[in-house]
C-alpha positions as CSV (number, residue, x, y, z in Angstrom):
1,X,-135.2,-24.8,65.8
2,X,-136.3,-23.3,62.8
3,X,-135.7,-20.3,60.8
4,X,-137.2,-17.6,62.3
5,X,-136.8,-18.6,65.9
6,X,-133.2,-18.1,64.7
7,X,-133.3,-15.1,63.1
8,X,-135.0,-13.5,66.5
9,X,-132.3,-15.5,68.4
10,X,-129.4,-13.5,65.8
11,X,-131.2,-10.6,66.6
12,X,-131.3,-11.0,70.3
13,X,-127.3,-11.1,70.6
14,X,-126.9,-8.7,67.7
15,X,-128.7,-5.9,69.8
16,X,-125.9,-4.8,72.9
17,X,-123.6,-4.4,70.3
18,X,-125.9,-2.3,67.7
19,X,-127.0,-0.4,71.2
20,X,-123.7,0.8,72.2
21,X,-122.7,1.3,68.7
22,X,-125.5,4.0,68.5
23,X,-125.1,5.2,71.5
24,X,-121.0,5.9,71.2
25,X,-120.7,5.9,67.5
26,X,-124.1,7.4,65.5
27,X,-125.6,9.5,68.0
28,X,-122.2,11.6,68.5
29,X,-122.0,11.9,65.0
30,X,-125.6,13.3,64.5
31,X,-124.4,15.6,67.1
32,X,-121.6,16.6,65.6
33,X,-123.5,17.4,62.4
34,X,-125.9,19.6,64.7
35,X,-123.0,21.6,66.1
36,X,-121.5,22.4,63.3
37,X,-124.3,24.8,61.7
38,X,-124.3,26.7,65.3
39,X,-122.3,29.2,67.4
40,X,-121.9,26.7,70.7
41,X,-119.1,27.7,72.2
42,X,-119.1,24.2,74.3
43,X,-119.6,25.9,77.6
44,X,-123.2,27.7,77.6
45,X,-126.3,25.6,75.9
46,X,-127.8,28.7,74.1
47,X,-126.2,28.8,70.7
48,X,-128.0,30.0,67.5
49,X,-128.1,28.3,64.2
50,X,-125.7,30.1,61.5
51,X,-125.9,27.7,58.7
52,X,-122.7,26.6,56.5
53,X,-121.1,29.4,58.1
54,X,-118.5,27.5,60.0
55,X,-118.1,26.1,56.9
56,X,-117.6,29.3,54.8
57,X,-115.3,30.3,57.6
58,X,-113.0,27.5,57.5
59,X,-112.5,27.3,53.5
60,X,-111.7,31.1,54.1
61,X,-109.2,30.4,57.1
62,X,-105.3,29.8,56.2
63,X,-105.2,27.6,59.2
64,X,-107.0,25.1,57.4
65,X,-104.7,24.8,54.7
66,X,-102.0,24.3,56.8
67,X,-103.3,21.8,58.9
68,X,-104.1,20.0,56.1
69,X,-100.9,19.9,54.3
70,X,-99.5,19.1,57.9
71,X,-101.9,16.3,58.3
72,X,-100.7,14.3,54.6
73,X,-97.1,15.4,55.1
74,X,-97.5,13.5,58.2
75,X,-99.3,10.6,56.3
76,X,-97.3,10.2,54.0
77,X,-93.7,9.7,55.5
78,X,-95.6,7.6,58.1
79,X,-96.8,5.2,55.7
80,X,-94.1,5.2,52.9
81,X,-91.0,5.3,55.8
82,X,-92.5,3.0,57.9
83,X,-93.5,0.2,55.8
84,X,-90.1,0.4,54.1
85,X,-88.4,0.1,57.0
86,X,-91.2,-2.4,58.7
87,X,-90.5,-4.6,55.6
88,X,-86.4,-4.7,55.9
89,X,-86.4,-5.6,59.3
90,X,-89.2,-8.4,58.6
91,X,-87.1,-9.7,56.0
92,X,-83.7,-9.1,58.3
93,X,-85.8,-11.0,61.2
94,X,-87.1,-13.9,59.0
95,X,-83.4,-14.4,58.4
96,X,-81.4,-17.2,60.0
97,X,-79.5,-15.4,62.2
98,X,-78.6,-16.1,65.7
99,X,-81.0,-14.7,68.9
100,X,-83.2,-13.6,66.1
101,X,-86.2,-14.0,68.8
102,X,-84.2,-11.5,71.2
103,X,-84.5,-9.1,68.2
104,X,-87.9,-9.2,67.4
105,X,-88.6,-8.3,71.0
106,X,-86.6,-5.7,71.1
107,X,-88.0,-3.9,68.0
108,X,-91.5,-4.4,69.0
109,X,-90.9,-3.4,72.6
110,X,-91.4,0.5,71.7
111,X,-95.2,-0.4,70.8
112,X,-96.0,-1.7,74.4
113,X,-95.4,1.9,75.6
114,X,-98.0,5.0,75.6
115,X,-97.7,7.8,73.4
116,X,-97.8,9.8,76.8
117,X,-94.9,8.1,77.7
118,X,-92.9,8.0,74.0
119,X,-93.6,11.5,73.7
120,X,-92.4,12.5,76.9
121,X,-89.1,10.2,76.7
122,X,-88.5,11.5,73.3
123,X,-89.0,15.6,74.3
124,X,-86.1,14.8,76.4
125,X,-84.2,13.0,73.9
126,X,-84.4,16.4,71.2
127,X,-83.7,18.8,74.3
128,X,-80.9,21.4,72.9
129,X,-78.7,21.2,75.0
130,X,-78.8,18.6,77.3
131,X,-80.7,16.4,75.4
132,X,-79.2,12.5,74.4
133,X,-78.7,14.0,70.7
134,X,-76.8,17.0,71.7
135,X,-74.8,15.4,74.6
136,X,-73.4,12.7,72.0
137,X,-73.0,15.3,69.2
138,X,-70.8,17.3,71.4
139,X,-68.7,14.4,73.1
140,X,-67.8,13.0,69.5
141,X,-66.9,16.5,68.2
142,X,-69.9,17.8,66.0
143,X,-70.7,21.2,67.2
144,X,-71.9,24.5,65.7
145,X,-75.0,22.4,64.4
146,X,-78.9,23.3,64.8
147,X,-80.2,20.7,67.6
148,X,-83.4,22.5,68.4
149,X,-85.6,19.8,66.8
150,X,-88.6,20.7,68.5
151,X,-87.5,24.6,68.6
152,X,-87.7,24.6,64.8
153,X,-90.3,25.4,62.4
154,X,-88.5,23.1,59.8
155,X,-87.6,20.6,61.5
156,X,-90.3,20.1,64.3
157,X,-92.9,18.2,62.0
158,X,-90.1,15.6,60.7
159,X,-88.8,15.2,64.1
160,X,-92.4,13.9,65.4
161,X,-93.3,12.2,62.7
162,X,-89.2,10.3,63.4
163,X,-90.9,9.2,66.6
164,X,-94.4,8.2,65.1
165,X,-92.1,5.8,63.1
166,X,-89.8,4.1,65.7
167,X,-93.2,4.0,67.9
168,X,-95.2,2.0,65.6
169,X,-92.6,0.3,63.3
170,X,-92.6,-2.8,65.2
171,X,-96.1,-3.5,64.5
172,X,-96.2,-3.5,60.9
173,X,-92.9,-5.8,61.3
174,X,-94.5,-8.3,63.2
175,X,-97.5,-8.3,60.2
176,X,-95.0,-8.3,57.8
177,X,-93.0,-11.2,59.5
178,X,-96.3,-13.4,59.6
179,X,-96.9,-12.8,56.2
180,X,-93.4,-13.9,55.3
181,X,-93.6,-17.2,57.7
182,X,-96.9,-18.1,55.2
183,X,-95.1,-17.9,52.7
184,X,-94.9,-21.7,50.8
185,X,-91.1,-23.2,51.1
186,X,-92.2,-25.3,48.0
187,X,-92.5,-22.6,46.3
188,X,-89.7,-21.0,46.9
189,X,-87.3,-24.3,46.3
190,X,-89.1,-24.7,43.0
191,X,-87.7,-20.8,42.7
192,X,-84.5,-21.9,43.3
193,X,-84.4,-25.2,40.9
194,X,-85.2,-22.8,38.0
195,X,-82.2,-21.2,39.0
196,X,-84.2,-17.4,40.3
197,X,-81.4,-15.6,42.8
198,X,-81.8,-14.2,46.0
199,X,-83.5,-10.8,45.0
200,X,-86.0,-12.9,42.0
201,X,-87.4,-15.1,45.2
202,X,-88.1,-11.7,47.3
203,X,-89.4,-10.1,43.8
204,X,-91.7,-12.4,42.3
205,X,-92.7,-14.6,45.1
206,X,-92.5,-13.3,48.6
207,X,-93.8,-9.9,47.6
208,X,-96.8,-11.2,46.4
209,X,-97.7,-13.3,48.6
210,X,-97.0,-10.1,51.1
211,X,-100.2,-8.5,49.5
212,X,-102.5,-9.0,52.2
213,X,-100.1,-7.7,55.0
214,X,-99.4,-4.4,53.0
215,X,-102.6,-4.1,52.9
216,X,-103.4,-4.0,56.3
217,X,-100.1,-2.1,57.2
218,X,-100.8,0.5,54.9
219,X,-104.0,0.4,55.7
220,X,-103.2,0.7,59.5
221,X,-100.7,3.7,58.8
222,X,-102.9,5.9,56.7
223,X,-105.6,5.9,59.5
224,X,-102.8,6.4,62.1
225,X,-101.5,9.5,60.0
226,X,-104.5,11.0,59.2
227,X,-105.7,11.1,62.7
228,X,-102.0,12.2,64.5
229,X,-102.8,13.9,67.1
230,X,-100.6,12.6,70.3
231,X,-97.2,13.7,69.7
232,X,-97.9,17.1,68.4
233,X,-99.9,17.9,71.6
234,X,-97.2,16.5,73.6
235,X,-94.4,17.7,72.2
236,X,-94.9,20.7,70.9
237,X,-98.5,22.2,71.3
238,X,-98.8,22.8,67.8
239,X,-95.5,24.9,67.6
240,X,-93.6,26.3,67.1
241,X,-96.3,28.5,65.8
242,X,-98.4,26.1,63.7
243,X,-95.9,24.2,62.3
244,X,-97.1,20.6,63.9
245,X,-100.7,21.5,63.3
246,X,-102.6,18.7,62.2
247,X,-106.3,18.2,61.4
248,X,-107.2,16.7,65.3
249,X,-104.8,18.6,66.9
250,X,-106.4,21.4,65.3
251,X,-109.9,20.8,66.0
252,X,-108.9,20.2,69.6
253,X,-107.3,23.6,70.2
254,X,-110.3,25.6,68.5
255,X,-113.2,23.8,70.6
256,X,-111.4,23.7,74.0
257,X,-109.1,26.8,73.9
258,X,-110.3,28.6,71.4
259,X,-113.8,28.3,72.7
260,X,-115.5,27.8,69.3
261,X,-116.8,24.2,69.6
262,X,-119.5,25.1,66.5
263,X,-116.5,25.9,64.0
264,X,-114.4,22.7,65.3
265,X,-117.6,20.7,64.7
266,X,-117.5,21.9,61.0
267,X,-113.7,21.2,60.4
268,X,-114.3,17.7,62.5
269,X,-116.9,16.7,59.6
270,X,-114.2,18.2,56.8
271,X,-111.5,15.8,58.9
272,X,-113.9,13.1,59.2
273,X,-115.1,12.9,55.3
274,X,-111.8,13.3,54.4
275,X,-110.2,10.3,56.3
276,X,-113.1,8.4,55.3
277,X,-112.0,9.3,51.1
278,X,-108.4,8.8,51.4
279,X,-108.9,5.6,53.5
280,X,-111.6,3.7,51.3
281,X,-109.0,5.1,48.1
282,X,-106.0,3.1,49.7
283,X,-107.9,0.4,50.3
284,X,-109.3,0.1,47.3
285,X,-106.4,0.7,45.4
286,X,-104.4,-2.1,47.8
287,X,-107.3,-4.9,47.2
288,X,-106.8,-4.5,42.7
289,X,-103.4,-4.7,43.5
290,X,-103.6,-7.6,46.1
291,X,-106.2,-9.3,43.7
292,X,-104.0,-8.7,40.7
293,X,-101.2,-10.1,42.4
């Protein structure tokens, strides 16, 4: 065969995937960018053109703001909390300690499991009164305490992203636990022979060699965080008030309850530039470091 019957023949299977990519992936975008200078209201097809004045809107709009502080708040106890914790247990886990496969199970069980359902489970779990929380405060003496996770303005952000955590935590210890099990044991005895403790090993030669897996974990959470959107609709609607309003969560409510699918258009191109800026920063940042390393 030669070259160019094989270059057709590449082009021949490339095309289903470059059709549905255009149809699913480019198309809604070019759509979205249409949207966003117009007044639809997502219902009735006659809309007007208005320009940037979604845009105008929006930068003017405290709700913005807020959604966007809400959104890296999120982000960033997601990917700093988890990945802390993701590493301890992959190091705990990598550990010989007895029915260690029992354990990895069990931490990676809460993965398997929709957000429908975590979020729903969980909602009962922070319930006031007779929630878990509060029934085993109260049985071991603690009372008098504020147990209205989900009731507060404070504390209803921290208390989803607590779930976001615990829901996704096992995945990044699974990648971290590979990473670990690549790790040379040659290396590591030749550690030990030039007399390098416990905590030099983990320091100087498993973290290293853990580049490539906090890159994708990180990675993987930073996407996760910037897009949260399950657990506040779940759990709290956005409330109480905006307190749990993120970016998506917020561009949902204004196209399909607040009726303006033009000026959620706009703030889904704002969302959707600035996922793409902190994303490709992280990643870019993570590959010096992994390349350094």
């Amino acid at each position: 065969m030669n070259s160019a019957v094989m270059k057709k023949t590449m082009y021949f299977f490339v095309l289903p995937a470059l059709i549905f990519y255009c149809l699913f992936w480019i198309v809604p975008i070019m759509k979205l960018f249409q949207y966003s200078l117009t007044d639809y209201n997502g219902y009735v097809q006659q809309f007007k053109y208005v320009g940037l004045d979604n845009f105008k809107t929006l930068f003017h709009e405290e709700l913005l703001g807020l959604s966007i502080k809400n959104t890296l708040i999120y982000t960033f106890i997601t990917v700093v909390l988890g990945n802390v914790i993701a590493l301890a247990l992959a190091f705990l886990l990598n550990a010989n300690i007895r029915g260690k496969g029992i354990y990895r199970s069990a931490f990676y069980v809460p993965t398997l499991f929709s957000a429908i359902v975590v979020g729903f489970i969980w909602s009962y779990i922070y319930m006031p009164d007779d929630g878990m929380i509060a029934s085993f405060m109260n049985k071991i003496g603690i009372t008098g305490l504020d147990t209205n996770f989900l009731g507060s303005y404070s504390k209803a952000l921290y208390s989803i992203i607590a779930v976001d955590v615990w829901k996704n935590i096992g995945t990044g210890t699974i990648i971290f636990l590979a990473g670990l099990q690549t790790v040379p044991q040659d290396m590591l005895e030749a550690g030990k022979i030039d007399g390098a403790g416990r905590w030099k090993l983990v320091r100087f030669i498993k973290l290293p060699l853990l580049a490539t897996s906090v890159t994708i974990n990180v990675t993987l959470s930073v996407i996760n965080g910037l897009k949260a959107f399950d657990y506040p609709f779940i759990m709290t609607n956005g409330g109480p008030g905006t307190s749990t309003n993120t970016l998506i969560f917020t561009i949902y409510k204004m196209a399909f309850t607040d009726q303006q699918f033009g000026k959620a258009s706009a703030l889904g191109i704002i969302a959707f530039a600035l996922i793409i800026v902190i994303t490709a920063a992280f990643v870019l940042t993570l590959n010096r470091r992994e390349v350094s390393a």
